[in-house]
FIBAVO-68137 format. One record per residue (C-alpha): chain; x, y, z. Coordinates in nm, 3 decimals, padded with zeros to 5 digits. Example, Ala and Ser with C-alpha at 12.3 -4.5 7.8 and 13.67 -1.06 7.14 Angstrom:
2
{rec "A",{01.230,-00.450,00.780}}
{rec "A",{01.367,-00.106,00.714}}
END
This chain:
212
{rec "A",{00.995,01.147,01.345}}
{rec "A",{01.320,01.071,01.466}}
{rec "A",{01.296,01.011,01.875}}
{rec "A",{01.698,01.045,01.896}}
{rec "A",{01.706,01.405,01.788}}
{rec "A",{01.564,01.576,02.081}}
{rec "A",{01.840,01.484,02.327}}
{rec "A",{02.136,01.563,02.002}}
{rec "A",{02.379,01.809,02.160}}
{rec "A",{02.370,01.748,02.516}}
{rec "A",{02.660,01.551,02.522}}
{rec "A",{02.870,01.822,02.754}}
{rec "A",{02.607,01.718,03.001}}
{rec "A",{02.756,01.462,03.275}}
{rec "A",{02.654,01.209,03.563}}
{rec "A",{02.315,01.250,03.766}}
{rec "A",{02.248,01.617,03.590}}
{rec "A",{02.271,01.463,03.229}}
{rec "A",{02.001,01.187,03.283}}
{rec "A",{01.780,01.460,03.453}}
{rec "A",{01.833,01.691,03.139}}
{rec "A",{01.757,01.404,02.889}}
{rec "A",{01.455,01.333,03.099}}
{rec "A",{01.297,01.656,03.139}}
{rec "A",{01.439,01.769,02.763}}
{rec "A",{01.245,01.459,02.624}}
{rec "A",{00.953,01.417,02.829}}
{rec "A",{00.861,01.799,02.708}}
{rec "A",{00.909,01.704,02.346}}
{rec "A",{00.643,01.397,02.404}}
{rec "A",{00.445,01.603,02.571}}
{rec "A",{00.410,01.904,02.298}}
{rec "A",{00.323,01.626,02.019}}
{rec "A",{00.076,01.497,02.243}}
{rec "A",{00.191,01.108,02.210}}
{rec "A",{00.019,00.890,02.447}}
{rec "A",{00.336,00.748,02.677}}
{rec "A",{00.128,00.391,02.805}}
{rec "A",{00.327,00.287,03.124}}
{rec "A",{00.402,-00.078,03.216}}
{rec "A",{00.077,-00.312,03.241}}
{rec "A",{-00.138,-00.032,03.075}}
{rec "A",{-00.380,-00.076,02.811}}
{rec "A",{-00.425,00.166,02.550}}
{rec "A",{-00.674,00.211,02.286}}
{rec "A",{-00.630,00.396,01.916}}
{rec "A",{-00.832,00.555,01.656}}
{rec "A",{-00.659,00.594,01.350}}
{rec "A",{-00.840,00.788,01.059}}
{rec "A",{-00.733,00.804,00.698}}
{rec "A",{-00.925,01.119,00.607}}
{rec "A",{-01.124,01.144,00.248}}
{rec "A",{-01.506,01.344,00.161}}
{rec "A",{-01.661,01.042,00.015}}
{rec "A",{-01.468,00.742,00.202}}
{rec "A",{-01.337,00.788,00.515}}
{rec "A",{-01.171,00.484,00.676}}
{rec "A",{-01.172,00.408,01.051}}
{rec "A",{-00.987,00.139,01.234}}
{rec "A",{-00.960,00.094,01.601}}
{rec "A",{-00.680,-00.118,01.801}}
{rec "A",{-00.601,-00.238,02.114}}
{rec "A",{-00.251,-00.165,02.251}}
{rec "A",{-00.124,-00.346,02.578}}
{rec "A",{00.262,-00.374,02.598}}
{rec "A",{00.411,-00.475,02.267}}
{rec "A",{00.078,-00.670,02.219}}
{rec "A",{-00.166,-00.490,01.940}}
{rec "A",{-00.487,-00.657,01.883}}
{rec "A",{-00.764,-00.553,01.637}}
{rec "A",{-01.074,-00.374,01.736}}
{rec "A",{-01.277,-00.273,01.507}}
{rec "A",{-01.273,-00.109,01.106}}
{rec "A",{-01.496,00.037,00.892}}
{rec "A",{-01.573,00.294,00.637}}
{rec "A",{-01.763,00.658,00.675}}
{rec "A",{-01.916,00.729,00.335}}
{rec "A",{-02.103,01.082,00.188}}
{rec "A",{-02.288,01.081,-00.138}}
{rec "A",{-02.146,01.218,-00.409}}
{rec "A",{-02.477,01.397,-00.492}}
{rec "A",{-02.537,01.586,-00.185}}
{rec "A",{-02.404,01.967,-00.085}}
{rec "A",{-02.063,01.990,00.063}}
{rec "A",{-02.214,02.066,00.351}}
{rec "A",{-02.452,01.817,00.406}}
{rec "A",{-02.159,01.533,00.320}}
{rec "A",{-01.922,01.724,00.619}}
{rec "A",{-02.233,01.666,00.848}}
{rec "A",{-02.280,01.362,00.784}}
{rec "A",{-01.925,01.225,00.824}}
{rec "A",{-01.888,01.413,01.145}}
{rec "A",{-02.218,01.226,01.308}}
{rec "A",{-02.047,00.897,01.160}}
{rec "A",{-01.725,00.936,01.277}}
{rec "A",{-01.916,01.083,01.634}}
{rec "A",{-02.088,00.736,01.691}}
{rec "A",{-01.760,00.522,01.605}}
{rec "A",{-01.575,00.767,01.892}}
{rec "A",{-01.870,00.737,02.123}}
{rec "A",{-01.890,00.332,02.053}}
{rec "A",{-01.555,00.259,02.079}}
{rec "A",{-01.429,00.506,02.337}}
{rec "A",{-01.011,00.540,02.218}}
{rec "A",{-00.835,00.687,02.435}}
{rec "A",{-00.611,00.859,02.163}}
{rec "A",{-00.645,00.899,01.786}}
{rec "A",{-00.421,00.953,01.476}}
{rec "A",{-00.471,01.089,01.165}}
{rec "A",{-00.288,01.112,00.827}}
{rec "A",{-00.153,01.430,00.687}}
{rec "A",{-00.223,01.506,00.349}}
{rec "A",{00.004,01.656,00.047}}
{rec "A",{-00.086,01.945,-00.162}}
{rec "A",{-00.134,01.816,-00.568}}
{rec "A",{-00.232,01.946,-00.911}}
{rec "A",{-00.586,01.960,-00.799}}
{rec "A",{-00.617,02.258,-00.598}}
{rec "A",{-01.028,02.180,-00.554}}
{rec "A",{-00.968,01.837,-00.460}}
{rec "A",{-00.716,01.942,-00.225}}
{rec "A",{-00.934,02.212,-00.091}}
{rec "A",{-01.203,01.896,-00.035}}
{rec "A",{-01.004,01.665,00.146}}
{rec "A",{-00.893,01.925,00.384}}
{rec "A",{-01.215,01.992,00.465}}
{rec "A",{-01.245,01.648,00.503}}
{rec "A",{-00.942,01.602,00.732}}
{rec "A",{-01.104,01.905,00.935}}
{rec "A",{-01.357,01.638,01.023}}
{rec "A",{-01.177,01.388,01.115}}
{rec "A",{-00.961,01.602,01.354}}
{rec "A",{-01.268,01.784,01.502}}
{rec "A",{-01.437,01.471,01.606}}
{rec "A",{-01.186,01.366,01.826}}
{rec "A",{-01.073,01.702,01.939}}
{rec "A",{-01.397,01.773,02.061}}
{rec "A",{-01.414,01.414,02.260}}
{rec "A",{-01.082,01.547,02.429}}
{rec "A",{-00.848,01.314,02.275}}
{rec "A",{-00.458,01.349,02.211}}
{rec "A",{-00.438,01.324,01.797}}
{rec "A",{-00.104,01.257,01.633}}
{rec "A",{-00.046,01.355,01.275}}
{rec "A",{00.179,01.122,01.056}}
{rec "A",{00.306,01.188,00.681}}
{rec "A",{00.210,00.880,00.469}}
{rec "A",{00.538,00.794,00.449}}
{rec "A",{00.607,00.745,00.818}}
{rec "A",{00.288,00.553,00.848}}
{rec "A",{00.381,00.323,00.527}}
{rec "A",{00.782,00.267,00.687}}
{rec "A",{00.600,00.176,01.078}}
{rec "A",{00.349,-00.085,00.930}}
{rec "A",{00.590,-00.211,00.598}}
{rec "A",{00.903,-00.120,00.645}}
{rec "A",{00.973,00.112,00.319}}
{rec "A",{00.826,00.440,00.269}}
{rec "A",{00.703,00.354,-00.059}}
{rec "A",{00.497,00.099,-00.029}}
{rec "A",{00.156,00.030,-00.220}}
{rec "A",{-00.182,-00.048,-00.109}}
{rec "A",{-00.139,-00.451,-00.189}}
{rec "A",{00.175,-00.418,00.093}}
{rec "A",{-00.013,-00.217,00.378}}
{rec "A",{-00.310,-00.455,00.321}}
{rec "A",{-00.053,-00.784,00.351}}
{rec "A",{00.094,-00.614,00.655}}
{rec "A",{-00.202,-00.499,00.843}}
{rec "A",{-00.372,-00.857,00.817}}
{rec "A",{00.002,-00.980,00.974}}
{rec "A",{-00.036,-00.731,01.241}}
{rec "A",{-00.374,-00.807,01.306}}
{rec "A",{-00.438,-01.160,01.268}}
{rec "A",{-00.783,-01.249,01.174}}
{rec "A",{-00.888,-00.961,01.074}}
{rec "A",{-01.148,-00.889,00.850}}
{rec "A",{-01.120,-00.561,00.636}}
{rec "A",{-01.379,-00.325,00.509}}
{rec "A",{-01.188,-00.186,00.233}}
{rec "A",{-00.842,00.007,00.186}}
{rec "A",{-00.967,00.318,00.333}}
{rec "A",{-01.012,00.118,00.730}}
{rec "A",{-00.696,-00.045,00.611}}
{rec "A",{-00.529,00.240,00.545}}
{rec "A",{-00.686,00.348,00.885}}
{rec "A",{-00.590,00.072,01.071}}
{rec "A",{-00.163,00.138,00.932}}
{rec "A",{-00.234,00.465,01.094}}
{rec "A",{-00.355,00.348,01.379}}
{rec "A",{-00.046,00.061,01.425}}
{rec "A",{00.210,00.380,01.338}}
{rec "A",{00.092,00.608,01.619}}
{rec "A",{00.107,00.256,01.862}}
{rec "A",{00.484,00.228,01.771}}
{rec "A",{00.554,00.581,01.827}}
{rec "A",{00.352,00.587,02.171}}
{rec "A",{00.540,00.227,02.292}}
{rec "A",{00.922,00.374,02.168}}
{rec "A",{00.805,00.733,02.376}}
{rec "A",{00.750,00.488,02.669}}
{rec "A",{01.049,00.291,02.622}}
{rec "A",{01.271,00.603,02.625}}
{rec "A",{01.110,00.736,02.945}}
{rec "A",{01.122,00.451,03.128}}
{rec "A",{01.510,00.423,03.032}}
{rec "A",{01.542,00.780,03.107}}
{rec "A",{01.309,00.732,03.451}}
{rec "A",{01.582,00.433,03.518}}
{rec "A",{01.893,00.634,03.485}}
{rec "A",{01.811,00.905,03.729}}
{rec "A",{01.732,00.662,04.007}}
END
């Protein structure tokens, strides 16, 4: 998501009226993505989710500043073996007692592409329905991010692999001890939605500064 684009075109604006343009202009286009703006000496706390009907990755972050620090991971998992049903249930009550434990005060998830397999598809958007529910229904802002955005926040490149979001994450989060890919995975999604929120809150507070 590019964060210049919203104020393109308003050049023609001048002086006093053009800061109070950009401000209000941008400050609605936050606000309709629901991106957490953290003000100066605030803390803020993430959920990111990498969505899947047998493993569902969690990881959980603390944001203060341009400080991250690691929280928590871990992995929601549904047996193969049981109705579709019963797996959905049981990821939701999982992913329930990670929100309730942890208490973020926004969450991120990752959006998922359409492929050849139009029932495995079908699953993991089910899947994804979970993990947007759960924190929906604790009342939390949830951002959405393409893999690629999440791969070119944490790495750098859009392409990267596993092995480089892995390398990255641990680099990010020093110490930290991984479950698996999936909270990995989770955690990159997690770090993504951080940068977003702290470059939203870098733009208003420039914006907030020129109207003074």
């Amino acid at each position: 998501m590019s964060l210049t684009a919203p104020c393109e075109g308003s050049q023609k604006y001048h002086g006093k009226n053009a800061a109070w343009f950009l401000f209000a202009f941008c400050a609605k286009f936050f606000k309709s993505r629901k991106i957490t703006i953290m003000e100066q000496g605030q803390s803020m706390r993430v959920l990111g989710i990498d969505p899947g009907l047998r493993n569902m990755g969690w990881g959980v972050i603390e944001v203060a500043g341009s400080r991250i620090t690691h929280v928590a991971n871990g992995v929601c998992h549904s047996l193969g073996t049981d109705e579709l049903g019963v797996r959905l249930a049981s990821l939701h009550r999982q992913l329930t007692d990670v929100v309730a434990l942890y208490a973020p005060d926004t969450a991120a998830v990752e959006q998922t592409f359409v492929n050849k397999d139009g029932a495995g598809t079908l699953k993991l958007g089910q899947a994804r329905g979970i993990a947007m529910l759960v924190p929906a229904q604790a009342g939390l802002s949830i951002g959405e991010y393409y893999p690629n955005a999440i791969k070119k926040a944490v790495v750098g490149v859009g392409h990267a692999d596993k092995k480089q979001i892995d390398h990255m994450v641990r680099l990010q989060l020093p110490g930290v001890t991984l479950a698996g890919p999936d909270a990995a995975d989770a955690l990159a999604i997690a770090i993504c939605h951080a940068h977003h929120a702290q470059s939203a809150g870098r733009l208003t507070a420039a914006l907030a500064k020129a109207t003074a």
